[in-house]
C-alpha positions in Angstrom: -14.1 -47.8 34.4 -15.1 -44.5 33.5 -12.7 -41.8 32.3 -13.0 -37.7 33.6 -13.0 -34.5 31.2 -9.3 -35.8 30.4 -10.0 -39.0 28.9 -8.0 -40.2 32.6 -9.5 -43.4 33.8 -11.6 -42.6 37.1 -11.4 -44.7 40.3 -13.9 -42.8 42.1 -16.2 -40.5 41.2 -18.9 -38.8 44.1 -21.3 -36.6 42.6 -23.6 -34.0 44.3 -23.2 -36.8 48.1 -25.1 -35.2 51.0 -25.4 -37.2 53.7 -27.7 -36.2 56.9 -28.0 -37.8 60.1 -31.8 -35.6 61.7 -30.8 -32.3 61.1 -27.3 -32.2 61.4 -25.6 -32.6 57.8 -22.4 -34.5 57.7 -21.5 -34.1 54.2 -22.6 -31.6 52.1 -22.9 -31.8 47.9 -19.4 -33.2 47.9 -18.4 -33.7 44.1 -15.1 -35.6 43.7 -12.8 -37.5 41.7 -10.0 -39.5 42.4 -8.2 -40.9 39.1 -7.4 -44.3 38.5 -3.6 -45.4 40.2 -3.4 -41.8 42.1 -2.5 -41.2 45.9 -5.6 -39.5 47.1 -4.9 -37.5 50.4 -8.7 -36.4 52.3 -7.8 -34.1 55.1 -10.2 -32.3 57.2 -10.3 -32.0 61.3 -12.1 -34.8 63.4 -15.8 -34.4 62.6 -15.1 -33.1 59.3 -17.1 -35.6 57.1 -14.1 -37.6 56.4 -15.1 -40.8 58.1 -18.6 -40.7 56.9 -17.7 -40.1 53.0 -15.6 -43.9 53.5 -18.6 -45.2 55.2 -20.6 -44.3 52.0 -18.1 -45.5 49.5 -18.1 -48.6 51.2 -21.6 -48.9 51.0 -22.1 -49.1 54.6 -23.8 -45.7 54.8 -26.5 -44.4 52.1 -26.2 -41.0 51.2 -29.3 -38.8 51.5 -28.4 -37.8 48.0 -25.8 -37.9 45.3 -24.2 -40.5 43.9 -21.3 -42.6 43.6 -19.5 -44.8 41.2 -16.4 -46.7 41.9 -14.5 -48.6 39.0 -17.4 -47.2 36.4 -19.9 -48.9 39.1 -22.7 -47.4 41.0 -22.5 -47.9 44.6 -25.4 -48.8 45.9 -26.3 -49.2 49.7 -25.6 -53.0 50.8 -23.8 -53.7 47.2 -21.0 -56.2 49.4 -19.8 -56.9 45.7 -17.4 -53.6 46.0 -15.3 -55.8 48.5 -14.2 -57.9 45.6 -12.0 -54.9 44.2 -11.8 -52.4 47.3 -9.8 -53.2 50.1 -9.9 -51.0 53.3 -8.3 -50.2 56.5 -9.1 -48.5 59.6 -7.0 -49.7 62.2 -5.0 -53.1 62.2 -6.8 -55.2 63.9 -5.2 -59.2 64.1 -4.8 -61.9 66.7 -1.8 -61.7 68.6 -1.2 -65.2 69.6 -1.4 -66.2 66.0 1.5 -65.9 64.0 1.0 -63.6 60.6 0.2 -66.5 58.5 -2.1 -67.5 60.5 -3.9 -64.2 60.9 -3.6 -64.0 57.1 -5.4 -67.3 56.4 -8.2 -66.5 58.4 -8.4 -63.2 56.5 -8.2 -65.6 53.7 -11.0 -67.8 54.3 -13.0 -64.6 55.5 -12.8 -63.8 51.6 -13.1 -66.9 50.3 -10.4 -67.1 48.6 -9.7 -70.6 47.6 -5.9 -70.1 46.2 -3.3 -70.3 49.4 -0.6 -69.1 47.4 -2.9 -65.4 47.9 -0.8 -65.5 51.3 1.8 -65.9 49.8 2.1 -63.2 47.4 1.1 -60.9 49.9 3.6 -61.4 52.6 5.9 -61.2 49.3 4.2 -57.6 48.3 4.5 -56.4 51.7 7.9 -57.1 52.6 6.4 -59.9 55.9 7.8 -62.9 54.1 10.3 -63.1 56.7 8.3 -62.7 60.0 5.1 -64.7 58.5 6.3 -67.3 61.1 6.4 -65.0 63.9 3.5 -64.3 66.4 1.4 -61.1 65.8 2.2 -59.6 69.0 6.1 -59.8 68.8 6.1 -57.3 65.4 7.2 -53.8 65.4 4.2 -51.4 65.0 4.9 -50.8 61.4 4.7 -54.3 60.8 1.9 -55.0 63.0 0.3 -52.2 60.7 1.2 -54.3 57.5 -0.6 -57.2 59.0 -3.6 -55.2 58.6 -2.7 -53.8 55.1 -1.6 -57.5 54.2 -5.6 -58.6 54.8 -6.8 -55.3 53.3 -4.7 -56.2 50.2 -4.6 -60.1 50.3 -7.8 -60.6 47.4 -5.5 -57.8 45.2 -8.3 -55.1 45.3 -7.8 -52.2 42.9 -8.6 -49.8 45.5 -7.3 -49.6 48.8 -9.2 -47.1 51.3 -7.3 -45.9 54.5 -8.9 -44.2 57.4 -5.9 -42.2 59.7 -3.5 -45.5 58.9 -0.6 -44.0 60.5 -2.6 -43.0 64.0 -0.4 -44.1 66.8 2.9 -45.1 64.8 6.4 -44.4 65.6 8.1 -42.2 63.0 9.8 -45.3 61.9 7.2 -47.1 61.5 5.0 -43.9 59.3 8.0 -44.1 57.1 7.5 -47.9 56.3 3.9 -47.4 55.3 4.9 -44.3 53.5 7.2 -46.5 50.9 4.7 -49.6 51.1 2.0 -47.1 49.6 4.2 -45.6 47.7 5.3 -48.9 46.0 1.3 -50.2 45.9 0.7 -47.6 43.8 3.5 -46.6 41.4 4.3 -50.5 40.9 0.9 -52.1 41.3 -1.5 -49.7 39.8 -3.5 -49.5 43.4 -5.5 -46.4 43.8 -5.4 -45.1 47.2 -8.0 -43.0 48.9 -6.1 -41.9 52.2 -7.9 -40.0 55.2 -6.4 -37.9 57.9 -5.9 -34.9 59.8 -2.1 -34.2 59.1 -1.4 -32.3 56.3 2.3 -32.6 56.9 2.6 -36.4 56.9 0.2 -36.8 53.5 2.1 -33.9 51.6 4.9 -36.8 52.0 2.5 -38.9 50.2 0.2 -38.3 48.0 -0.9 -37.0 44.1 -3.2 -34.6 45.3 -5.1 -33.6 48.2 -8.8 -32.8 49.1 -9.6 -30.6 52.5 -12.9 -31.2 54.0 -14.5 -28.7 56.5 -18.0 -28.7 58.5 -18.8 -31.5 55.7 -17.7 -29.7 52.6 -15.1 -29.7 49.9 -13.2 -26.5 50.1 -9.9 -27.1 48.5 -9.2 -29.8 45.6 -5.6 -29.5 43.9 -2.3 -31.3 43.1 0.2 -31.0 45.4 2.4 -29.0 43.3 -0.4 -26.5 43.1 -0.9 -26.4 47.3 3.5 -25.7 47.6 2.7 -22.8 45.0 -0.4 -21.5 46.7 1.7 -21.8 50.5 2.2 -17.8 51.5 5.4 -15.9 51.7 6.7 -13.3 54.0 10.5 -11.6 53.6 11.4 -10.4 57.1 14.2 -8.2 57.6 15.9 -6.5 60.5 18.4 -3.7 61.4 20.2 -1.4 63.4 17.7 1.4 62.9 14.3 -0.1 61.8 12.5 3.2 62.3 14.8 4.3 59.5 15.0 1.6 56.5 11.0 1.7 57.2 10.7 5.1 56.3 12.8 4.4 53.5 11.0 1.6 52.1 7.4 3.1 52.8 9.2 6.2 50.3 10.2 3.6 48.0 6.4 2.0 48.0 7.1 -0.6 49.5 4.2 -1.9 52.5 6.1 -2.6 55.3 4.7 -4.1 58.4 6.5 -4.7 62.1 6.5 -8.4 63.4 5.6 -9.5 66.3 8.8 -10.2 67.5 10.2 -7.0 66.6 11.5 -7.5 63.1 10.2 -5.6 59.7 8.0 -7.7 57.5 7.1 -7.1 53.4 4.6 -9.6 52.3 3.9 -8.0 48.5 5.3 -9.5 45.4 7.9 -7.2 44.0 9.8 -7.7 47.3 9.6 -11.6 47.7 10.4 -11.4 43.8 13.9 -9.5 44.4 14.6 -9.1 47.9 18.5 -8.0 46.8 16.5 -4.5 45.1 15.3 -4.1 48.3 18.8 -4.9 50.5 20.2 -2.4 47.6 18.1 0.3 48.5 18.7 0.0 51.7 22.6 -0.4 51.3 22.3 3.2 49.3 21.0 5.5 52.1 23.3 3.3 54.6 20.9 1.4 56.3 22.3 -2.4 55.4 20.0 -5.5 56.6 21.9 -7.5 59.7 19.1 -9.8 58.6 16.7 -10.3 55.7 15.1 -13.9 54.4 12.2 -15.8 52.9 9.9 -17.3 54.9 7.4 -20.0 53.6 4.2 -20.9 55.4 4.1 -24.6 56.9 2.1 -26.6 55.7 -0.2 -26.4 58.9 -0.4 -23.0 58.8 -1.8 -23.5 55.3 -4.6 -25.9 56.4 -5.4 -23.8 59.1 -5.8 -21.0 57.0 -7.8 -22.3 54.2 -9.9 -23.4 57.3 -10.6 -19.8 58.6 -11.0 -18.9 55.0 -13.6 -21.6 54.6 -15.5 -20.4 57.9 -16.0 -16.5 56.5 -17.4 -17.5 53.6 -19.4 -19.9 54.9 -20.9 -17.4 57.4 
C-alpha cells in the first residue's frame, strides 16, 4: 500500500484519469486520493462523472488516460484480481424467495469461497444473524439493503465502493446503513468510497468529501473544512428599517435589504460581533425586534460551489 505526502497509507490513488466516450468527456484529469480506513463522500449531480470514475476503479471501464492504483496496485483494464480486496455495491440485488442465508451462499460460491463460516461472520458483522432464516422478500428495506452489503462484504474486502446506497430507503432505514458504515470503518479498518448526490445525508457520514461537476474535481476537503467554508448572513429587522440602515451605512457597515423585507450584513466585523452592532443601534434608539445568524445549508453550499464551478469553467 502506498502512503501520500503525509506518510498516511493510501487506498486509492487516481492520477491525471480522463475518460472520453467520442467527443464527449466524462471525466476530466481527475487526481485523487482517498486514505486508507477513511469515509470518502463523491458527490456531483446525475451525469456528473460519478458513476463512470467507479466503473474505472473497478476495472470495468479503461480510462483514456491517467492512472489508477488501489492498495499500492495499478488497476489495469480487465485486472478481476481487484475483486479479491474491493467489494462494491450499486443496488441490492438478491432473490426473494430465498432466505438470506441462502442468498448469501450463492454469493458465496459466486466468490469461491470455500470456508462456510464466511456467512457466518457476515450476518454477525452486519447485525442479520437474527433474520438469516427469513426469506429475502419479508425484510425491511434497510435490511434488504444489508443483504446486498452482506455479499459486497462477505470475502472481507478492504475496500468497499458504494454507488447512491441509500437511493429509495426510508429514513429509518438510511440511518441503519449510516451506523453499519460507520462501524465497517472505525472498527474494521474498511475504506469506503461512497457516491451520491445528497450532500446533506453524506455530511452525516463521511471523513471528507469530493464534488464532481461536468466530469471534474472542483472541491476536495475534510468535512470540518466544508462547515467552516458554509456562508453567513446576520439579518436583522425593526420598527424603522429606513433608519437603523442609515445608521449602520454611517457606521460602515454594508447593509443590504432581503427579499422578504428584512436588513441583511454579510461582512465579517458584523457576523464577528453582532451585539456591537445591536449596541449601536440601541444608542441612537433604534433597538433590533429581531437580529440572528444565519448559516448556509448545506445544499445551498453544493449549489453554490456548482455555479462557482460553471463561471470559471466558461
Amino acid at each position: 500500500m502506498s502512503k501520500n505526502k503525509t506518510g498516511i497509507s493510501s487506498a486509492i490513488q487516481l492520477e491525471d484519469v480522463s475518460k472520453s466516450f467520442g467527443s464527449y468527456r466524462a471525466v476530466s484529469d481527475l487526481s485523487l486520493e482517498v486514505n486508507s480506513g477513511e469515509i470518502f463522500g463523491f458527490l456531483g449531480l446525475n451525469g456528473a462523472g460519478k458513476t463512470t470514475t467507479i466503473k474505472m476503479l473497478l476495472s470495468l471501464l479503461k480510462p483514456s488516460s491517467g492512472s489508477i492504483y488501489m492498495l499500492g496496485s495499478k488497476v489495469d483494464f480487465g485486472n478481476y484480481q481487484l475483486w479479491d480486496k474491493v467489494g462494491y455495491l450499486e443496488e441490492a440485488t438478491f432473490y426473494p424467495e430465498l432466505t438470506v442465508m441462502e442468498n448469501l451462499d450463492i454469493a458465496r460460491r459466486m466468490q469461491l469461497i470455500t470456508d462456510h463460516k464466511s456467512i457466518d461472520r457476515v450476518l454477525q458483522k452486519l447485525g442479520l444473524d437474527i433474520h438469516k432464516n427469513k426469506k429475502a422478500k419479508n425484510l425491511s428495506l434497510g435490511n434488504k439493503q444489508r443483504i446486498g452489503l452482506a455479499k459486497a462484504l462477505i470475502h472481507n474486502p478492504e475496500i468497499l465502493i458504494l454507488d447512491e446506497p441509500t437511493n429509495g430507503l426510508d429514513p429509518a432505514s438510511v440511518v441503519e446503513i449510516r451506523e453499519l458504515l460507520f462501524d465497517l470503518s472505525r472498527n474494521f479498518g474498511v475504506t469506503i468510497f461512497i457516491s451520491s448526490h445528497l450532500l446533506e445525508e453524506l455530511a452525516k457520514l463521511v471523513d471528507r468529501i469530493g464534488i464532481m461537476h461536468q466530469g471534474q474535481l472542483i472541491q476536495d476537503m475534510k468535512m470540518n473544512q466544508l462547515q467552516q467554508s458554509l456562508e453567513k448572513r446576520l439579518v436583522l429587522n425593526g420598527r424603522d428599517q429606513s433608519t437603523m440602515q442609515r445608521i449602520l451605512t454611517e457606521h460602515g457597515y454594508d447593509v443590504k435589504n432581503t427579499a422578504d423585507g428584512r436588513l441583511e450584513l454579510t461582512e465579517a466585523r458584523a457576523i464577528a460581533q453582532p451585539e456591537k452592532l445591536a449596541e449601536l443601534l440601541v444608542r441612537f434608539n433604534q433597538p433590533p425586534t429581531h437580529l440572528s445568524i444565519v448559516t448556509e445549508d448545506l445544499e445551498g453550499y453544493f449549489l453554490r460551489a456548482i455555479r462557482t464551478a460553471g463561471r470559471i469553467q466558461s
